[in-house]
C-alpha positions as CSV (number, residue, x, y, z in Angstrom):
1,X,100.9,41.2,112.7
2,X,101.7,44.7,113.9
3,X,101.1,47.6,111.7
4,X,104.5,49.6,111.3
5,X,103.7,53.2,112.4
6,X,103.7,55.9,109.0
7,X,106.6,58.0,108.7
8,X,105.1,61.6,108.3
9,X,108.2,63.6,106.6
10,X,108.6,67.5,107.3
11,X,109.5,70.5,109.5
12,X,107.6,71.8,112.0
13,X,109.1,75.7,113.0
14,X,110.7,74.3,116.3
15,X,112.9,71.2,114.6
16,X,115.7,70.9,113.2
17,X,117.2,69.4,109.9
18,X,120.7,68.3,109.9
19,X,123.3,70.6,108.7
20,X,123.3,69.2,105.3
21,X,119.8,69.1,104.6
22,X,119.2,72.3,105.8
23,X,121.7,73.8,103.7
24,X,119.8,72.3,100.6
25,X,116.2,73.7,101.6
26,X,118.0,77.2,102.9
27,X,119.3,76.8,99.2
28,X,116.0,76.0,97.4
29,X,114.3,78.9,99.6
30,X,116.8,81.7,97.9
31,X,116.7,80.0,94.4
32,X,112.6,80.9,94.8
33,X,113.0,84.1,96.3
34,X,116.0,85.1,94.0
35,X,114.1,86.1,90.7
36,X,111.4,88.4,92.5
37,X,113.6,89.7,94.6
38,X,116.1,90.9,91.7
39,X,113.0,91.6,89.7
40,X,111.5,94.6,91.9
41,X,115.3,96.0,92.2
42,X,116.0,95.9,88.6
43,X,112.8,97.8,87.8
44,X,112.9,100.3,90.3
45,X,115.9,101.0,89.8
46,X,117.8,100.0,93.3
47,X,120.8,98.3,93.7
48,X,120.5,94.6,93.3
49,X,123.1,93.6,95.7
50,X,121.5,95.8,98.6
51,X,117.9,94.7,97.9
52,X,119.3,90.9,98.1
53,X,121.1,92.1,101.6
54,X,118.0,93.9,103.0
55,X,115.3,90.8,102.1
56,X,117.9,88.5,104.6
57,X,118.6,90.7,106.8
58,X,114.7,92.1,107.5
59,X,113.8,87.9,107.2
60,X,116.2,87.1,110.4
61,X,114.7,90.1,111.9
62,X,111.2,89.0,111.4
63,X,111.6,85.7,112.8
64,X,113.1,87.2,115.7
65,X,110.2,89.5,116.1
66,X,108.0,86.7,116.0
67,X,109.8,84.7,118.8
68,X,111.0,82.1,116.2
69,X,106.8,80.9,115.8
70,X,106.3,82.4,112.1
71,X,108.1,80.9,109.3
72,X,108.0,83.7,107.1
73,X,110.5,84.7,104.2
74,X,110.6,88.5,103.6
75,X,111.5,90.0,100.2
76,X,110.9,92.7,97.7
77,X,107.2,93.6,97.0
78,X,105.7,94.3,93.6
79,X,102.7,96.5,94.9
80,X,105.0,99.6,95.3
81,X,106.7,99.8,92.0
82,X,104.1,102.0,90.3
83,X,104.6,104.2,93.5
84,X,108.0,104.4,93.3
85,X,108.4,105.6,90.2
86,X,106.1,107.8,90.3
87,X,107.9,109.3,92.8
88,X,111.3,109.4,91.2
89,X,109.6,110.9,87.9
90,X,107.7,113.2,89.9
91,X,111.2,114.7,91.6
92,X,112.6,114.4,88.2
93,X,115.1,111.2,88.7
94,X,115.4,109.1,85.8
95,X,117.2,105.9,86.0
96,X,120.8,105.7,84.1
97,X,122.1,102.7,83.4
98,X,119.1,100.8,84.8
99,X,119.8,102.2,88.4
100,X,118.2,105.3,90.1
101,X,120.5,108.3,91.4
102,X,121.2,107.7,95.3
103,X,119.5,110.7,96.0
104,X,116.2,109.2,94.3
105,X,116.2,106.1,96.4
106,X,117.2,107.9,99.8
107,X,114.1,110.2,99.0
108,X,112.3,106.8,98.6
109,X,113.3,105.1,101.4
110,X,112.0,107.7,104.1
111,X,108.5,106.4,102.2
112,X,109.3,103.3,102.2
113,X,110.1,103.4,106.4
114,X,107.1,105.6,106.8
115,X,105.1,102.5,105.3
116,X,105.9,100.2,108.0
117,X,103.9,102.5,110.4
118,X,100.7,101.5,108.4
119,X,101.5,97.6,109.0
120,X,102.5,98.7,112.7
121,X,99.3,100.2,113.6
122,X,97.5,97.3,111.9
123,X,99.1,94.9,113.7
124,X,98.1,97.0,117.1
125,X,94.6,97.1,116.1
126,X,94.5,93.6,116.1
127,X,96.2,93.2,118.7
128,X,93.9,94.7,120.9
129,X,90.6,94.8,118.9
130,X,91.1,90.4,118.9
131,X,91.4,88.2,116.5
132,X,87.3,88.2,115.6
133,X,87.0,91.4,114.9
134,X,89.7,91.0,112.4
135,X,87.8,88.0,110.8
136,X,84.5,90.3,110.7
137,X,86.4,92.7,108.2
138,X,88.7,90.0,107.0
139,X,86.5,86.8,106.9
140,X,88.0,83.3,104.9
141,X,85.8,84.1,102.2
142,X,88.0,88.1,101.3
143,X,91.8,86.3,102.4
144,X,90.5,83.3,100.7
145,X,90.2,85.5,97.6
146,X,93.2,87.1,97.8
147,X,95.4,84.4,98.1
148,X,94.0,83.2,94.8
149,X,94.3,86.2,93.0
150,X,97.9,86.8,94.2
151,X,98.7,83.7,92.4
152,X,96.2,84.1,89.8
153,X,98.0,87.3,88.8
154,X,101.3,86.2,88.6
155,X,100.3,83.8,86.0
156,X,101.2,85.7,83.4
157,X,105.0,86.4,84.5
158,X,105.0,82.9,85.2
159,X,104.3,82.2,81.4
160,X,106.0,85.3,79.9
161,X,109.1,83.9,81.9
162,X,108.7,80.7,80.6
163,X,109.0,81.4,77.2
164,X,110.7,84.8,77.6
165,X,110.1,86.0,73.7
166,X,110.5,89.5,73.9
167,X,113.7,89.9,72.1
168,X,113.2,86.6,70.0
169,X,116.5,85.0,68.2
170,X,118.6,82.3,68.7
171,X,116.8,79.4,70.9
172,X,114.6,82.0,71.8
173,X,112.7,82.3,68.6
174,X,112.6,78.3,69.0
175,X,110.2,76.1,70.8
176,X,113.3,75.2,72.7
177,X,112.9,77.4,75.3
178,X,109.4,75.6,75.9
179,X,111.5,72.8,75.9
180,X,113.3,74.1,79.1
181,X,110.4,75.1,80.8
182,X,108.4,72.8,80.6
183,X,110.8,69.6,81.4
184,X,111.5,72.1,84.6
185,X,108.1,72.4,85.4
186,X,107.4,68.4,84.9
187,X,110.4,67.1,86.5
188,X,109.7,69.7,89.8
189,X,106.2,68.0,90.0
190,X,107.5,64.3,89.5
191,X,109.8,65.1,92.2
192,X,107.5,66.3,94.6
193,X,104.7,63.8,93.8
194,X,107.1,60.5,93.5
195,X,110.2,61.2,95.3
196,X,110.2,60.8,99.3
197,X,111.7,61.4,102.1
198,X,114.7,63.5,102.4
199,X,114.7,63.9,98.4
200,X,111.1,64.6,98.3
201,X,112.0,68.0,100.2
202,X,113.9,69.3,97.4
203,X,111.5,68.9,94.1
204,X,112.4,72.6,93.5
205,X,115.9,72.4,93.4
206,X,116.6,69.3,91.9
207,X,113.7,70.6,89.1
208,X,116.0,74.0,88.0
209,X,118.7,71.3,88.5
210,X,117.2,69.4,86.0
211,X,116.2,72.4,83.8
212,X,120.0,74.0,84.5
213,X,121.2,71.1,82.9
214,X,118.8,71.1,79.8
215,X,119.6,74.9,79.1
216,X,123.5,73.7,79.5
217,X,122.6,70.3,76.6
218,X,120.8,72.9,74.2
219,X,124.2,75.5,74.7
220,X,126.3,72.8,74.2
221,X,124.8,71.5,70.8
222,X,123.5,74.7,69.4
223,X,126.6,77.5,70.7
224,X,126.4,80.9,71.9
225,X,123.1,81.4,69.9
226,X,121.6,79.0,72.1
227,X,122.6,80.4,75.3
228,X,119.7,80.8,77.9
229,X,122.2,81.4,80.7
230,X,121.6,85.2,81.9
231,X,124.7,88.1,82.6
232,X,124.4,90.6,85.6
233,X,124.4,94.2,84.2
234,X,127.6,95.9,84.9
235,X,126.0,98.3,86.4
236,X,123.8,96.5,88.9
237,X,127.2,96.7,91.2
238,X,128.5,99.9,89.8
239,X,127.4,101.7,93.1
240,X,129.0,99.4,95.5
241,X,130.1,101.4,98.8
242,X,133.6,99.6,98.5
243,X,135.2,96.7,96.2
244,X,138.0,94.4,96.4
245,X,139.6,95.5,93.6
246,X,137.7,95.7,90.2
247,X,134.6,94.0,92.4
248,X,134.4,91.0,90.5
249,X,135.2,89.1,93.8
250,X,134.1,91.0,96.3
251,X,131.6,94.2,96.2
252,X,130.0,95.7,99.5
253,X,126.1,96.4,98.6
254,X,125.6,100.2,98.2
255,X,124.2,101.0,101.5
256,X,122.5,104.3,101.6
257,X,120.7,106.6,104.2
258,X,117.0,107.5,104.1
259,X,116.7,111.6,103.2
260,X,113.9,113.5,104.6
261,X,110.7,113.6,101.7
262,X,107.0,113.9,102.3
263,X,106.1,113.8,99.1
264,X,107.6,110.0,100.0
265,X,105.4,109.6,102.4
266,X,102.5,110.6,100.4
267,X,103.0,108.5,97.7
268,X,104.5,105.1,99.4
269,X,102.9,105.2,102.3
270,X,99.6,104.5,101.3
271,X,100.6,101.4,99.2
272,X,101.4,99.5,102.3
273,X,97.0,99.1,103.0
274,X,97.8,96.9,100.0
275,X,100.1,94.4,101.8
276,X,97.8,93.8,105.1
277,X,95.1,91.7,103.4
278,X,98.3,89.7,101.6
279,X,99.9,89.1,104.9
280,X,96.2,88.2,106.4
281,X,96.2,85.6,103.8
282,X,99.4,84.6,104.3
283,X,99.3,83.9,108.0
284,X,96.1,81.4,107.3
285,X,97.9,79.6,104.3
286,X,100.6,78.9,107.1
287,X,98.3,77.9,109.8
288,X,96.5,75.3,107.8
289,X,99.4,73.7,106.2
290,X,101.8,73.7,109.6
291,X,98.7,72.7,111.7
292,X,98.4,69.4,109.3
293,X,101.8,68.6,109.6
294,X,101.7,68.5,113.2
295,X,98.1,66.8,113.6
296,X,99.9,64.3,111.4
297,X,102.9,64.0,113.4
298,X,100.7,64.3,116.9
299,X,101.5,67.4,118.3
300,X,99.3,70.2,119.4
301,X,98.7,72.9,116.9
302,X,100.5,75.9,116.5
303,X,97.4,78.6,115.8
304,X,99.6,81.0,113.9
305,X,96.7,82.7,113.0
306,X,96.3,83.8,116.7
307,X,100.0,85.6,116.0
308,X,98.2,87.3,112.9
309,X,98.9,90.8,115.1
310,X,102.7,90.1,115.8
311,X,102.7,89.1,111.8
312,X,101.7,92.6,110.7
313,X,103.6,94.4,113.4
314,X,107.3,92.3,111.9
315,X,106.1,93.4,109.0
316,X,106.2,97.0,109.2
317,X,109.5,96.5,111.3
318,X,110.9,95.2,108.5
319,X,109.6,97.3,106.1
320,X,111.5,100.1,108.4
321,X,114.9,97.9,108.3
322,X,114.8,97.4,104.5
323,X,114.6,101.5,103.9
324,X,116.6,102.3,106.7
325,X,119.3,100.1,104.8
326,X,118.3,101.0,101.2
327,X,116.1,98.1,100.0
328,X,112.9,98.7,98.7
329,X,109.1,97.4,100.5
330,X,108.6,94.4,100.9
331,X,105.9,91.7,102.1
332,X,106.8,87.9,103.0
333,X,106.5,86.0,100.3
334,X,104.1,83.8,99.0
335,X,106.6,81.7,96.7
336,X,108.5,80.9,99.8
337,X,105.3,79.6,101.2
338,X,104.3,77.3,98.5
339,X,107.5,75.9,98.6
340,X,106.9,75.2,102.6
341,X,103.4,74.3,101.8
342,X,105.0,71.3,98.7
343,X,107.7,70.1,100.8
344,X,106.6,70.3,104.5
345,X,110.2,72.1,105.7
346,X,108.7,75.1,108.0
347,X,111.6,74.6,109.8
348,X,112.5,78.2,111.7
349,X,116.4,77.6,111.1
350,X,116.0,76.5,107.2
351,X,114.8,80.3,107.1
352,X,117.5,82.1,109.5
353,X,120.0,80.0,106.7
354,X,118.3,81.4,103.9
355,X,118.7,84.5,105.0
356,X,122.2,84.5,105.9
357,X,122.7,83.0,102.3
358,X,121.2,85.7,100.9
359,X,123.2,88.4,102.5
360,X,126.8,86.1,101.8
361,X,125.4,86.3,98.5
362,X,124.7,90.0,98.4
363,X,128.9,90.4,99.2
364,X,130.2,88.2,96.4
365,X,130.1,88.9,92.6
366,X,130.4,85.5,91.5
367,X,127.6,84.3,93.8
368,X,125.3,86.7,92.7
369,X,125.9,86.3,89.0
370,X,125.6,82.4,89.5
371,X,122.0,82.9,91.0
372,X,121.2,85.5,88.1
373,X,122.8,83.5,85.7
374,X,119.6,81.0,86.2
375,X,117.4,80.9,82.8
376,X,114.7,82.9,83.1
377,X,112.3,79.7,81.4
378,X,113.9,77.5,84.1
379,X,112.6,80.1,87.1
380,X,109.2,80.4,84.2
381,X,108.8,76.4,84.7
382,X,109.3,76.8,88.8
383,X,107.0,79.7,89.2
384,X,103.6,78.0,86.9
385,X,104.0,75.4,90.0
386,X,104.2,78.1,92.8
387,X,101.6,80.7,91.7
388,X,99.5,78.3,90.9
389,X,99.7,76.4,94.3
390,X,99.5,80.2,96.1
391,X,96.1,80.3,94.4
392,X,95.4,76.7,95.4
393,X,96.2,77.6,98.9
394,X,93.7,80.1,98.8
395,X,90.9,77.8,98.1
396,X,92.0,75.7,100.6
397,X,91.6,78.5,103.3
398,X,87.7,78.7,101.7
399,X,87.4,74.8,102.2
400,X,89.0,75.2,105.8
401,X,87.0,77.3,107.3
402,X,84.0,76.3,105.6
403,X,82.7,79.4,104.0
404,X,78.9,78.9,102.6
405,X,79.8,79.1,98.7
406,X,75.7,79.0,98.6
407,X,75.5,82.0,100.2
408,X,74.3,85.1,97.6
409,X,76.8,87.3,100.1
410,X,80.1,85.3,100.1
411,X,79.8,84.9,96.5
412,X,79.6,88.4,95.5
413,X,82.3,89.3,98.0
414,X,84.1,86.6,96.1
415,X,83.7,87.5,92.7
416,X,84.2,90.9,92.7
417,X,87.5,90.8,94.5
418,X,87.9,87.8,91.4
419,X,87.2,89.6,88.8
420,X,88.8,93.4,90.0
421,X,91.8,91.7,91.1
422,X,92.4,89.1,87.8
423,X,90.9,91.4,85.3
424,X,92.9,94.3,86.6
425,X,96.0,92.8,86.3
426,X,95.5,92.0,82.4
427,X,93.3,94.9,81.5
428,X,95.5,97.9,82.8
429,X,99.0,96.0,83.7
430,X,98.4,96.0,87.2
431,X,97.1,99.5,88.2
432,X,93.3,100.7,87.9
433,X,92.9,104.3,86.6
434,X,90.1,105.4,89.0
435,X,89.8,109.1,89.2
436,X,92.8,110.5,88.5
437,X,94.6,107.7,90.6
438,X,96.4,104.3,90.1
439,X,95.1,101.7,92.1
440,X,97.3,98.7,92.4
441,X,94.5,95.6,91.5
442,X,95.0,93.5,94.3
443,X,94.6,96.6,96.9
444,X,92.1,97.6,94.5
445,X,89.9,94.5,95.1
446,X,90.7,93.9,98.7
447,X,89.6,97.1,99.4
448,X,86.5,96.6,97.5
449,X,85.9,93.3,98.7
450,X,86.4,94.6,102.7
451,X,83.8,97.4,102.1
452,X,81.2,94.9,100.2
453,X,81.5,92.7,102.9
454,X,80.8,95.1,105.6
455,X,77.8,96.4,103.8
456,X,76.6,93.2,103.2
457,X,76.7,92.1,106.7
458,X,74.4,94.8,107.8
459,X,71.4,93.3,109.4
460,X,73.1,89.6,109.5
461,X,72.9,89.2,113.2
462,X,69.2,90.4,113.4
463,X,68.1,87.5,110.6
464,X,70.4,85.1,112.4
465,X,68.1,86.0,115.3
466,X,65.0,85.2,114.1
């Protein structure tokens, strides 16, 4: 008897869902970028519905860059907040109402463009330095690193959201709110481990489905007290450049125009050294997953490791067209790629619907509010799975390219960026004090890491030799 040839179920970049799948995984790709996203704007201070407009609008443009070969999400980056409001203290801005002055985030935003030069040049240096002299200063064993601590340092957002107890009452002060997390969490792994097919490409949806629909059973039994369902601030659309009407329908994001600052540059700029070892890692996560996928469905592999130079270069570009439009830095997302990694869509059109979403969404109130309106435990359950797997995918870079975890080198390299990058997250909240400056810990530890590595090497090619 014949053997029936395996279905293998997924996305490469070049195919195509049908309409109505890929509205679904466009769908689960904003509902994971969503909460980050919002999260950098609410705590800069920048307008929520303009940071949600740049993150699609820079994303289309990235793909574009990259000749439609890179299935990248771009959005909102968490290594320039400390910058940033530095900055706006520094000029003397202070935020009211949770949002800073325009003239505080025009000043930003001529840093913010200036940053993208950084991610430029890199990306030229690779491009015409090759590929293996980037792997000499960026070797498996440092990206490897990074990707784990990326996720390793999230987990604490992941849990804090989960049981979000800061201002404790009503099912709050309850181990309800466990309740919601953790049913999210389980039923998103179920899904993605049990369910196949066309289903099986959705575990993240249908989980905050599943814990949307707890939170909704708890509200409904316990009342308003038991309420996890969130409210936009008023004043995250206060600055809209135009409403229909009050803007409860319809609000235009409050688009703004960079202003001359080189203080901006000074402190921003800087920042974006951070983000090139992060989008290093990135680019190798996506090569080994999307180069399984097609060995498993017999095609030739797609080497997007080789595009690591056009990578950097969109970056930067995009970096430019998010302050150009006033949206904050940003960096593609690692979320987004653990949800490509779990469900196999790294489909090049899923993205270019995402982001198109997410700039519809940016227009209308109710669409934003609905998104926001997401418990924070239900995103909390979601996020355990995806910052753990970003740290997971970091190991399996390591395991990929085979890096000697015998060697008395690789594991120095790797525990220092380990322990610099993890410890500074929980010892000092994220920045190092080293004299006189805050060091975000992830640059922090890359850049340790890069300069260990290179010392270390010294001599190597003379006892390999021998």
């Amino acid at each position: 008897m014949k053997k029936e040839k395996e279905i293998v179920v997924g996305y490469l970049q070049d195919e195509k869902p049908s309409p109505g799948k890929l509205l679904l995984y466009a769908l689960q790709q904003v509902i994971v970028m969503f909460p980050a996203t919002i999260a950098v704007a609410l705590i800069t201070g920048f307008q929520v519905s303009t940071t949600i407009f740049a993150s699609g609008l820079a994303t289309v443009c990235f793909v574009l860059i990259s000749g439609k070969k890179i299935p990248m999400y771009y959005g909102s980056s968490f290594s320039y907040l400390s910058a940033i409001s530095g900055l706006a203290a520094a000029q003397g801005y202070a935020k009211v109402n949770g949002i800073l002055p325009t003239e505080a985030i025009q000043i930003a935003q001529f840093g913010i463009i200036a940053s993208g030069l950084v991610s430029i040049a890199a990306g030229l240096l690779v491009k015409f330095s090759g590929r293996n002299a980037v792997e000499k200063v960026l070797p498996a064993s440092i990206t490897g690193s990074i990707a784990m601590i990326i996720g390793l340092t999230l987990a604490g957002n992941a849990l804090k959201d989960a049981a979000p107890v800061a201002e404790a009452s009503g099912v709050l002060a309850s181990g309800w709110v466990w309740a919601v997390s953790l049913a999210t969490l389980f039923s998103t792994i179920l899904f993605s481990r049990y369910l196949k097919g066309f289903l099986g490409q959705l575990p993240l949806l249908l989980g905050a489905g599943v814990g949307c629909i707890f939170s909704a059973v708890i509200y409904w039994v316990g009342g308003a007290d038991y309420s996890l369902f969130r409210s936009l601030p008023p004043e995250a659309l206060a600055a809209s450049a135009w409403k229909l009407g009050d803007g409860s329908i319809f609000a235009m994001p409050a688009f703004s125009f960079p202003k001359v600052s080189w203080a901006a540059v000074a402190a921003i700029m800087p920042i974006a050294i951070a983000t090139i070892p992060e989008s290093t890692a990135h680019i190798y996560q996506l090569d080994i997953y999307v180069n399984d996928l097609a060995a498993k469905k017999g095609k030739k592999k797609y080497n997007l490791a080789d595009m690591l130079d056009r990578n950097l270069i969109g970056d930067g570009i995009c970096d430019m067209i998010s302050g150009f439009v006033g949206g904050p830095a940003g960096t593609n997302y690692g979320e987004n790629i653990s949800t490509m990694a779990i469900t196999k869509v790294f489909s090049i059109p899923v993205l270019i619907a995402a982001s198109v979403i997410a700039m519809v969404i940016s227009f209308f109130t109710p669409l934003i509010k609905i998104i926001y309106g997401i418990p924070t435990a239900v995103i909390g359950g979601l996020e355990i799975y995806l910052f753990g797997a970003i740290a997971a995918q970091g190991i399996a870079i390591m395991i990929d390219k085979k890096v000697d975890m015998f060697s008395a080198k690789n594991i120095a390299v790797i525990a220092s960026i380990m322990v610099i990058g993890v410890g500074g997250q929980y010892a000092f909240s994220g920045n190092i004090p080293f004299f006189g400056m805050n060091v975000p810990c992830i640059a922090g530890a890359a850049i340790f890491g890069i300069i260990l590595n290179l010392i270390l090497s010294i001599g190597e090619k003379k006892e390999k030799a021998k």
